[in-house]
Backbone as ProteinMPNN parsed JSONL, in Angstrom:
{"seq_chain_A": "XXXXXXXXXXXXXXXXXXXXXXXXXXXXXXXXXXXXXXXXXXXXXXXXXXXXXXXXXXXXXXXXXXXXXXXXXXXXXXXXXXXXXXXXXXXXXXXXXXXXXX", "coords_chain_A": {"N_chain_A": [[-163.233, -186.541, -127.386], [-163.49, -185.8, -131.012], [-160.693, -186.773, -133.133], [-160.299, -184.967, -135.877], [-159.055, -185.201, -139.285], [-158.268, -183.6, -142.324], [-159.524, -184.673, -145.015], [-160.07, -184.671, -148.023], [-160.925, -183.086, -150.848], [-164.704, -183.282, -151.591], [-165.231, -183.38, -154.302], [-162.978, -185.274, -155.05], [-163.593, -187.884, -154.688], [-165.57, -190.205, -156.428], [-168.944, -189.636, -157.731], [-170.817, -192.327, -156.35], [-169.115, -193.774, -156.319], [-166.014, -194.652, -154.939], [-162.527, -193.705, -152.468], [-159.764, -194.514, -151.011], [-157.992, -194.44, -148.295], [-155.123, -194.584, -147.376], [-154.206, -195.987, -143.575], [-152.885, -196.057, -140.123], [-154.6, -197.904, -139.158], [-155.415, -199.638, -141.055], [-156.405, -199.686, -144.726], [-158.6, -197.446, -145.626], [-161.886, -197.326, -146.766], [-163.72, -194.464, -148.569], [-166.482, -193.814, -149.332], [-168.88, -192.197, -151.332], [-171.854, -191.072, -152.001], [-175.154, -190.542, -154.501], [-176.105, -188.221, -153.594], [-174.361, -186.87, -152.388], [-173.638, -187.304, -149.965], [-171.034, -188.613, -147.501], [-169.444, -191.377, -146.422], [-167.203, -193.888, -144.492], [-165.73, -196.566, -144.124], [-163.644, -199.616, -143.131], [-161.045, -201.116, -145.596], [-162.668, -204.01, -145.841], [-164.298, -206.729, -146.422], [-166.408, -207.537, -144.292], [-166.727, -210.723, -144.715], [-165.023, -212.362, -146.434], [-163.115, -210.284, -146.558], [-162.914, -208.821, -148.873], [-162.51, -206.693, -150.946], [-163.928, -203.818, -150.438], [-163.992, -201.201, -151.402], [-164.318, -201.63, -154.199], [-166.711, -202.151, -154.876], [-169.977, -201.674, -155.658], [-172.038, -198.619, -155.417], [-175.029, -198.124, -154.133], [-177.804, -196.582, -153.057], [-177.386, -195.92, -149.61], [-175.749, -198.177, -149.389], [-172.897, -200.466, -149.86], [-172.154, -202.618, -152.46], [-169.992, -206.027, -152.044], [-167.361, -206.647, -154.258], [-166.461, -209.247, -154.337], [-167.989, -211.494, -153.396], [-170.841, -210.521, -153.461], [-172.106, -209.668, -150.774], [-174.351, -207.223, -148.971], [-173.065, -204.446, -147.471], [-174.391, -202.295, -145.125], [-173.598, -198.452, -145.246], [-173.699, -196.461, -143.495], [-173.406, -197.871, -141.023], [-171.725, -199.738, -141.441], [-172.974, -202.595, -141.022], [-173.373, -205.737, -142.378], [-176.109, -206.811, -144.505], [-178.841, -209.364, -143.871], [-179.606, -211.881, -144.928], [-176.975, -212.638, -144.135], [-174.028, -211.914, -141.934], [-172.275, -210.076, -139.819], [-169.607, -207.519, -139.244], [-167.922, -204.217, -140.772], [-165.721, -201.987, -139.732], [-166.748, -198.713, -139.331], [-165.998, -195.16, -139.919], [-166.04, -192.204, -138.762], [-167.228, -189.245, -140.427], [-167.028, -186.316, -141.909], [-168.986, -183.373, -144.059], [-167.626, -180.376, -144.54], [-168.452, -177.122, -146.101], [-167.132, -177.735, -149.429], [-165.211, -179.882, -148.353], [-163.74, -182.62, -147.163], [-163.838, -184.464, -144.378], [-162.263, -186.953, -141.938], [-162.337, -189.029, -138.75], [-160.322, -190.515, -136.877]], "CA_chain_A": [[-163.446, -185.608, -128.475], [-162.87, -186.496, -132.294], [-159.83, -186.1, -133.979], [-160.962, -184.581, -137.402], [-158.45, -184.719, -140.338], [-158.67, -183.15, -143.39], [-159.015, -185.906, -145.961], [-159.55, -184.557, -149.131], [-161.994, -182.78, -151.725], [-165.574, -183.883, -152.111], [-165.052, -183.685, -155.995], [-161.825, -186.09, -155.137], [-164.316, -189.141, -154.44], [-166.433, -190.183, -157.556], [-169.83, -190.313, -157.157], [-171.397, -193.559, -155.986], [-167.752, -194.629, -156.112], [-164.662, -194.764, -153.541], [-161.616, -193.311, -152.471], [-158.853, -195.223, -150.724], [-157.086, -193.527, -147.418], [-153.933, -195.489, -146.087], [-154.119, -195.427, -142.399], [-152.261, -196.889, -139.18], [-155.9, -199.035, -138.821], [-155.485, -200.118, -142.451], [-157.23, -199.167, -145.41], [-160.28, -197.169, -145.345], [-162.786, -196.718, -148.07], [-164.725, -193.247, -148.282], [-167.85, -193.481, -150.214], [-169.538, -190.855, -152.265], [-173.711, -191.271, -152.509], [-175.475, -190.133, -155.201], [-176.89, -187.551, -153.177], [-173.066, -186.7, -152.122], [-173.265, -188.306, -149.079], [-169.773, -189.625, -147.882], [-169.27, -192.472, -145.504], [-166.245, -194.261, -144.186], [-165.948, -198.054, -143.501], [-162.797, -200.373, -143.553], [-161.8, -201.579, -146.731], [-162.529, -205.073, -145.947], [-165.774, -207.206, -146.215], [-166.424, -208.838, -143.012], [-167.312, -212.193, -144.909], [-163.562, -212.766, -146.676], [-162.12, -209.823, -146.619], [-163.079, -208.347, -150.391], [-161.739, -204.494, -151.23], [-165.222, -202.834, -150.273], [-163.785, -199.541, -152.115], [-164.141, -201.471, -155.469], [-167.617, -202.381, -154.558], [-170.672, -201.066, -156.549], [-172.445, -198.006, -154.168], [-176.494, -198.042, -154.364], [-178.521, -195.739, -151.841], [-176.797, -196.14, -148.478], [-175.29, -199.592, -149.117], [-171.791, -200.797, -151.323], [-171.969, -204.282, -152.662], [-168.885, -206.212, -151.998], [-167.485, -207.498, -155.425], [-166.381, -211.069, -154.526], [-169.6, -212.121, -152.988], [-171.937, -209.777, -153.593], [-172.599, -208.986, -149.79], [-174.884, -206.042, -149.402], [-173.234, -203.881, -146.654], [-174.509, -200.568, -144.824], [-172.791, -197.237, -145.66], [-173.971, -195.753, -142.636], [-173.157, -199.036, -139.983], [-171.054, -201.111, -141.698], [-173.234, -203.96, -140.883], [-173.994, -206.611, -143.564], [-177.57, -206.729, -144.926], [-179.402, -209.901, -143.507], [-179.429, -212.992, -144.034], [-175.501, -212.021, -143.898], [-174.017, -211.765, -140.603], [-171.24, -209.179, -139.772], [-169.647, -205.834, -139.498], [-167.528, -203.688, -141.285], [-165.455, -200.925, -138.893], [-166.739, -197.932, -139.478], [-165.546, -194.259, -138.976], [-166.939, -190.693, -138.288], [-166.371, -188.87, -142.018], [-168.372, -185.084, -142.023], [-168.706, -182.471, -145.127], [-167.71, -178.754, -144.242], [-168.014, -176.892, -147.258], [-166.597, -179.207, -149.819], [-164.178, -180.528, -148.1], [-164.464, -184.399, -146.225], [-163.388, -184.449, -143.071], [-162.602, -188.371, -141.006], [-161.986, -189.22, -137.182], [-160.035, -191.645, -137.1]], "C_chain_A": [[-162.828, -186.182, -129.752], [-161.831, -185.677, -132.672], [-159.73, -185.84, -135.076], [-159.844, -184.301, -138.048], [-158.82, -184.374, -141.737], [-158.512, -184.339, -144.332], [-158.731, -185.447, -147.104], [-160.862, -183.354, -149.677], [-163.316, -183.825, -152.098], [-165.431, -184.417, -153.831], [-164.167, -185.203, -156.096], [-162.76, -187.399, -154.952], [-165.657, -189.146, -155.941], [-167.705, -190.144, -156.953], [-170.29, -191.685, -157.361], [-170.426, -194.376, -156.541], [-167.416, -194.398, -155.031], [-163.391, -194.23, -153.698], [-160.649, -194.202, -151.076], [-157.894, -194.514, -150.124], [-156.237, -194.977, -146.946], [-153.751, -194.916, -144.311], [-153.208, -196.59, -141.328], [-153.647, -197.916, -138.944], [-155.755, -199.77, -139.986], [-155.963, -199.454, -143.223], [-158.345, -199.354, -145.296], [-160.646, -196.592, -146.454], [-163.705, -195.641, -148.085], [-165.259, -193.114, -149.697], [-169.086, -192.316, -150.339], [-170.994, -191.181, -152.456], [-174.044, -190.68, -153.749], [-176.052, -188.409, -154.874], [-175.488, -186.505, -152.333], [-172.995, -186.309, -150.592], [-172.017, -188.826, -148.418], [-170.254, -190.148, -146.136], [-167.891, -193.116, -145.544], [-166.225, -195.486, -143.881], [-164.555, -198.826, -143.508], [-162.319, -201.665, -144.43], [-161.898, -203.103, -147.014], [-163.736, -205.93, -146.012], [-165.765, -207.425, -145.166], [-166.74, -210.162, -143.424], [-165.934, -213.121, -145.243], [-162.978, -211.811, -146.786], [-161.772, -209.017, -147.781], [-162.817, -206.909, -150.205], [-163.421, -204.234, -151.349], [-165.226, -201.537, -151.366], [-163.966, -199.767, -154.202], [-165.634, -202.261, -155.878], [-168.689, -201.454, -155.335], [-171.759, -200.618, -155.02], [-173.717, -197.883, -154.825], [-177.072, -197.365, -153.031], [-177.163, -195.387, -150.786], [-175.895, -197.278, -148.352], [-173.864, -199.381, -150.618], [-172.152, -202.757, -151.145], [-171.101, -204.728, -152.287], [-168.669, -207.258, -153.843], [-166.963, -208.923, -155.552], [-167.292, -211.843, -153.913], [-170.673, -211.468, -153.156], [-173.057, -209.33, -151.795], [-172.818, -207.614, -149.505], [-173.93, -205.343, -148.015], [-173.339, -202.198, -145.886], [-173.514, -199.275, -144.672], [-172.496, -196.993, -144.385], [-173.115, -196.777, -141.32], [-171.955, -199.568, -140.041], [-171.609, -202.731, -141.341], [-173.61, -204.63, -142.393], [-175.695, -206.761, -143.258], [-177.738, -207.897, -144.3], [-179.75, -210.87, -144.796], [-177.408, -213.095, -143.459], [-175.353, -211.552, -142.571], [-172.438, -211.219, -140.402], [-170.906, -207.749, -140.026], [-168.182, -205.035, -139.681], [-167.136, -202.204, -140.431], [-165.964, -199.793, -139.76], [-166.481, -196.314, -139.475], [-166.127, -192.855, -139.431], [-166.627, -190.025, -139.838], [-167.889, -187.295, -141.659], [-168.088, -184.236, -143.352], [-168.525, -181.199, -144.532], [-167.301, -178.191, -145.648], [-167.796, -177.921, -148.503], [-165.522, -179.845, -149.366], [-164.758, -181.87, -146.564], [-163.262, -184.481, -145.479], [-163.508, -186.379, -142.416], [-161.851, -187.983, -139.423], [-161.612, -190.327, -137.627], [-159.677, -192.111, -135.592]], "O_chain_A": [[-161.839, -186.914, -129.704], [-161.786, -184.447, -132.66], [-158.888, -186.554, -135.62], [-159.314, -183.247, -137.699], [-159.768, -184.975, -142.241], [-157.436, -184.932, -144.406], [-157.586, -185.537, -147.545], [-161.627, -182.862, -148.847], [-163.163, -184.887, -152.701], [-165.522, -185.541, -154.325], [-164.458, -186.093, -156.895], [-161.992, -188.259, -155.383], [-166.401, -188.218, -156.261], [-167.808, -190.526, -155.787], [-170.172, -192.204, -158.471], [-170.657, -195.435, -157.124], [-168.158, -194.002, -154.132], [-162.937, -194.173, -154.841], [-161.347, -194.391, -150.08], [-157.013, -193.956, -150.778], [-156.615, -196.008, -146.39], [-153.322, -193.831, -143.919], [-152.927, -197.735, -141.684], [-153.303, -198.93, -138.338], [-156.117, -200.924, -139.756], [-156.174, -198.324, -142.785], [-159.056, -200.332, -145.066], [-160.089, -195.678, -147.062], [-164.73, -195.944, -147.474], [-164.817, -192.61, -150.729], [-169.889, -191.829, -149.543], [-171.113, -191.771, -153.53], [-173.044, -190.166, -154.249], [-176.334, -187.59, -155.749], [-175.795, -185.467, -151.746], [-172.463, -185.31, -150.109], [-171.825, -189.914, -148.961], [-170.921, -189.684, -145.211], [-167.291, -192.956, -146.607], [-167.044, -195.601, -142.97], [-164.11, -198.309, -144.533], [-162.763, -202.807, -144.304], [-161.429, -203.587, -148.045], [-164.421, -205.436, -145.116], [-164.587, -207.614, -144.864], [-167.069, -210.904, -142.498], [-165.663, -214.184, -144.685], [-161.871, -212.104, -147.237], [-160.649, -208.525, -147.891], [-163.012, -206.225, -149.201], [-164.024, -204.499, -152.389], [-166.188, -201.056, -151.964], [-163.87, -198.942, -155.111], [-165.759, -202.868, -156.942], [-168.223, -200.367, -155.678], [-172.155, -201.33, -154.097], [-173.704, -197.565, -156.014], [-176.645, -197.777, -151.953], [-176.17, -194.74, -151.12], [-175.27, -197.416, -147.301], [-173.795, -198.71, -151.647], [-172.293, -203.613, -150.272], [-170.625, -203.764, -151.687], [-169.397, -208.093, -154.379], [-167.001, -209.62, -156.566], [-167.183, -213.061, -154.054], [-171.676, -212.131, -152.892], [-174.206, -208.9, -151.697], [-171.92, -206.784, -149.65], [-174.264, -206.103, -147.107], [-172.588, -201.239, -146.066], [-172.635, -199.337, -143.812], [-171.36, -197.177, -143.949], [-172.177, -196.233, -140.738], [-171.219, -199.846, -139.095], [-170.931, -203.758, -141.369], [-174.067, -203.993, -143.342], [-176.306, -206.806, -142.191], [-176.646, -208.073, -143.759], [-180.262, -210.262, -145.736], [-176.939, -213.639, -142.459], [-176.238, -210.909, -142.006], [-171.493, -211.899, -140.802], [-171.544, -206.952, -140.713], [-167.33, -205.194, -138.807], [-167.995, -201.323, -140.387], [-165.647, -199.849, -140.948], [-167.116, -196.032, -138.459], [-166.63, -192.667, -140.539], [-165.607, -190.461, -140.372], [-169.079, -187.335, -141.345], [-166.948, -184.36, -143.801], [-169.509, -180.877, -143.865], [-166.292, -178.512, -146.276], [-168.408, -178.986, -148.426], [-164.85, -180.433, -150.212], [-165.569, -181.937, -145.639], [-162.081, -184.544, -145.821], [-164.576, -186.992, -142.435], [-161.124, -187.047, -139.088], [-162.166, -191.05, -138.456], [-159.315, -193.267, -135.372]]}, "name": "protein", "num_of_chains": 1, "seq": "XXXXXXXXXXXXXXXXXXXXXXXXXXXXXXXXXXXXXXXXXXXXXXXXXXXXXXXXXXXXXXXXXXXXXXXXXXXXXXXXXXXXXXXXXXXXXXXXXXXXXX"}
């Protein structure tokens, strides 16, 4: 069963920006859609390791900003021809408030 903590306020995440949780896994980035959307991933590329959370968010996907690797909101996998994956974790909306499993 998931262990659901309260993270924060939807408002508290920009849209089709990031917000930045310190956790015992490391830092995790929770992304805002345009469509206010949130997703959870760890904030690391899988290629070197780039801050994902300062990454530019388009549809479902954040760029990474020191390579420009596309990777999925939803997965955490990297787009193709790119090869790798980005932990991802459970994140739900109740109300406005954003809920993660960690």
């Amino acid at each position: 069963m998931a262990n659901w903590k309260k993270l924060c306020a939807l408002d508290d995440i920009p849209r089709l920006g990031s917000r930045v949780v310190k956790s015992a896994k490391g830092d995790i980035a929770v992304f805002r859609t345009a469509d206010d959307e949130v997703f959870a991933l760890h904030d690391k590329c899988p290629h070197k390791g780039g801050p994902l959370s300062q990454g530019f968010v388009a549809g479902k996907v954040v760029t990474c900003p020191m390579h420009s690797w596309k990777i999925q909101l939803e997965s955490g996998a990297a787009d193709a021809p790119d090869v790798g994956c980005a932990r991802s974790f459970a994140v739900k909306l109740e109300g406005d408030t954003v809920w993660i499993s960690l």
